[in-house]
N, C-alpha and C positions, 0 to 999 in steps of 0.2 A: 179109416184114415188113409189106407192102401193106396184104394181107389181116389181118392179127394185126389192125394198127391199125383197119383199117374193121369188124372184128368184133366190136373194144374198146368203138369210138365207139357203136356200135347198142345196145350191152347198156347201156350208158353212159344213153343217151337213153332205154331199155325201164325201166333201174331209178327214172331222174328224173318218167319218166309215170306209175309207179304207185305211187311212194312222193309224191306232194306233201306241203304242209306241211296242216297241218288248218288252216281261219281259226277265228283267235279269236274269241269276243265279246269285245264291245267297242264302241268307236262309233270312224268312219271320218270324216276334217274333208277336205271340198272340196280345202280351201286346201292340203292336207298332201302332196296326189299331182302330182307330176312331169307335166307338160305335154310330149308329144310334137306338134310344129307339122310340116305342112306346106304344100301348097298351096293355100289356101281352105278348112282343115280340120285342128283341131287334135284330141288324143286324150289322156283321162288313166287308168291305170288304178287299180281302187277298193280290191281285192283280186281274188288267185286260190289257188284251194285246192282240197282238200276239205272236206265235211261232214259231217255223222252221216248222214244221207241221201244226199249226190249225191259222186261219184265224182271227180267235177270242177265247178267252179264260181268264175265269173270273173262280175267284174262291172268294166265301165268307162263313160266319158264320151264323147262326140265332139260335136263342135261342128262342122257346117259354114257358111259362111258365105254369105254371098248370091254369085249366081253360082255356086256350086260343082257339081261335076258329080254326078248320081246315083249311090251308091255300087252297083257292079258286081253285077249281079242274079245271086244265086248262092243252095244250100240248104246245111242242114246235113245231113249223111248222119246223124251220131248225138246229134244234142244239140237241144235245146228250148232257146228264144229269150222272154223276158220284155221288151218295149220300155217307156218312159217319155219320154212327151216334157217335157223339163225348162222347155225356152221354145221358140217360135217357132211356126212352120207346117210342118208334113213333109207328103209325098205318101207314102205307104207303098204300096207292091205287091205282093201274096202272088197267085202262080199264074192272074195276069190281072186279079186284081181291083183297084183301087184307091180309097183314099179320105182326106183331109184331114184330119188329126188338127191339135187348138193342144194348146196348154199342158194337162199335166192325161190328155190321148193316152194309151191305152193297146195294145201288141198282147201276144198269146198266140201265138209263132207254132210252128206242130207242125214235128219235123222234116221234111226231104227234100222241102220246099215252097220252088219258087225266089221270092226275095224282093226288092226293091229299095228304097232312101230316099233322096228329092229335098227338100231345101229349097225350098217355093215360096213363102216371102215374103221381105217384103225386110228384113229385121234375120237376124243370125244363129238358125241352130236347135241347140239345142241337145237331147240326146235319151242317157235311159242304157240300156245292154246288160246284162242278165242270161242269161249262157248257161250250160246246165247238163247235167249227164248221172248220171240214177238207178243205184245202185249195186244195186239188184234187175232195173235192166237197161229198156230202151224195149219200149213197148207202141203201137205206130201203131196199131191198130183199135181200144184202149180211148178212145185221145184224137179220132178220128175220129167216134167214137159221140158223144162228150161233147160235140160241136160243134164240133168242128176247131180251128182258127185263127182268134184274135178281133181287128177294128179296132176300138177303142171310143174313143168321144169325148166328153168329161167335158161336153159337152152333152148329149147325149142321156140321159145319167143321172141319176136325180132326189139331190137333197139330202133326207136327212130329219131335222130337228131330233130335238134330245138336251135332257134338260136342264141337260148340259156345254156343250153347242153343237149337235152333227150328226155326222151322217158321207156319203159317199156308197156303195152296191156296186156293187164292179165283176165277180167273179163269184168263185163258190165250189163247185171242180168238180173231175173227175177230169182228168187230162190224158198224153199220152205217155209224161212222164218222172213223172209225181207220182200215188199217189194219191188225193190231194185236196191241189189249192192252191188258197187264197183272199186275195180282195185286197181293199181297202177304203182309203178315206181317212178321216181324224176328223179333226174342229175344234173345239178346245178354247178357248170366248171368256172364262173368267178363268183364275188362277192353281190349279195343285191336280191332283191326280191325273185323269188318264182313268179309272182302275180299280185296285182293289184291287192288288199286287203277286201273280202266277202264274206256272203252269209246266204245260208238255203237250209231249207227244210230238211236236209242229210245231219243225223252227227255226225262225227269225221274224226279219224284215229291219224297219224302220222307216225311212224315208225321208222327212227336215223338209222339206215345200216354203216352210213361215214361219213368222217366228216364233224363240222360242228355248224350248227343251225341257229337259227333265233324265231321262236315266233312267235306273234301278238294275239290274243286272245279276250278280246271284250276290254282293251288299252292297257291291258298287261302283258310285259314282255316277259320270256322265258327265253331257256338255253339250253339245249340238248345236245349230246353226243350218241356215238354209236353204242346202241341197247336202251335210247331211252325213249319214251310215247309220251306226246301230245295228244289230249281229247282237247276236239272242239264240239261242244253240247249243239244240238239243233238252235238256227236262229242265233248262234254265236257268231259277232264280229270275226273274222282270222285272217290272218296270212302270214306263210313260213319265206323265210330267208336262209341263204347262205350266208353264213356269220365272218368269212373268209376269201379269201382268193384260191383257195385251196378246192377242189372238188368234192362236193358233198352230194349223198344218197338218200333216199330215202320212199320207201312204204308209204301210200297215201290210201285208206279206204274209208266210204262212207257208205249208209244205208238208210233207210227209210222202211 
């Protein structure tokens, strides 16, 4: 009977792994996700699923606070890592190297690379996970070629005026699991579209760092503020707006 049940339970968890639910588009509100707390660090998640592309794909929040300990230096065997630092200061460490990301932070990190994250200032850090795994399956030598594993730091990247506003790049490449992702920020300083409304074989995440937005998604409008995501599913109608006269931000990635 032992066996029966432990044999039940495995097929149980084989069929929950490979049947997930697909995420919807949509748009996803900070406020909406459930806060898990614990010691000097609390956690929310954003969604997890799959996609037209990845297999699996989870996206959450953590927050560690000042004082808190470095989270446990470890890699991923099969999944690629997208970081964002939402506020603070992080130490990030991928495979010895280290470097100081603020607000704005970005890493790319390739799988089976040991990794670590310290808060080293003194307000809380706050920072999101995008972990993901290609349903055509990982490519370590493609994403190796491409330049590995990125620490970027919204200083070292230039602004270049629009005349909506601007945007900044942060890169537009092949990588392990994707291939070609690209990422970018726009700043939209009146009210009115970024662009035309589209559609491409990319899913596509949106991510308000301020401001308030509006955007249309297969003839449904939404409305986000600062911490909250937009999916547009591959082959989805879309286009974001500034909801305002006021200056809005915002995170735009897509992959294949």
């Amino acid at each position: 009977m032992k066996i029966a049940t432990s044999s039940f339970l495995i097929l149980m968890l084989m069929f929950c792994r490979d049947n997930m639910n697909s995420i919807e588009s949509g748009v996803y509100k900070w406020d909406d996700h459930p806060v898990t707390k614990s010691e000097l660090k609390e956690t929310r998640k954003i969604f997890e699923g799959e996609s037209h592309h990845f297999k699996y794909l989870k996206i959450h929040a953590t927050t560690q606070f000042p004082g808190a300990k470095p989270s446990k230096a470890h890699a991923n065997e099969d999944a690629e890592e997208c970081i964002i630092v939402k506020e603070g200061q992080m130490k990030i460490s991928i495979e010895g190297k280290s470097k100081i990301l603020n607000s704005g932070g970005v890493i790319l990190l390739m799988p089976q690379q040991m990794h670590s994250i310290e808060n080293v200032g003194d307000t809380n850090l706050t920072y999101y996970v995008m972990k993901y795994k290609a349903k055509k399956g990982m490519n370590i030598e493609r994403g190796q070629n491409e330049g590995g594993s990125l620490m970027l730091d919204q200083s070292d990247l230039k602004f270049k005026e629009s005349k909506r506003g601007g945007g900044i790049a942060y890169f537009d490449r092949p990588t392990a699991m994707c291939e070609r992702f690209e990422m970018h920020i726009t700043q939209l300083n009146k009210k009115g579209p970024s662009h035309k409304p589209h559609e491409h074989i990319e899913s596509e995440i949106i991510l308000v760092i301020s401001g308030d937005t509006e955007m249309m998604i297969d003839g449904i409008n939404y409305q986000g503020g600062a911490g909250d995501f937009y999916f547009a599913n591959s082959g989805s109608m879309h286009g974001i707006s500034n909801a305002t006269d006021k200056e809005c931000k915002y995170f735009a990635f897509k992959w294949f």
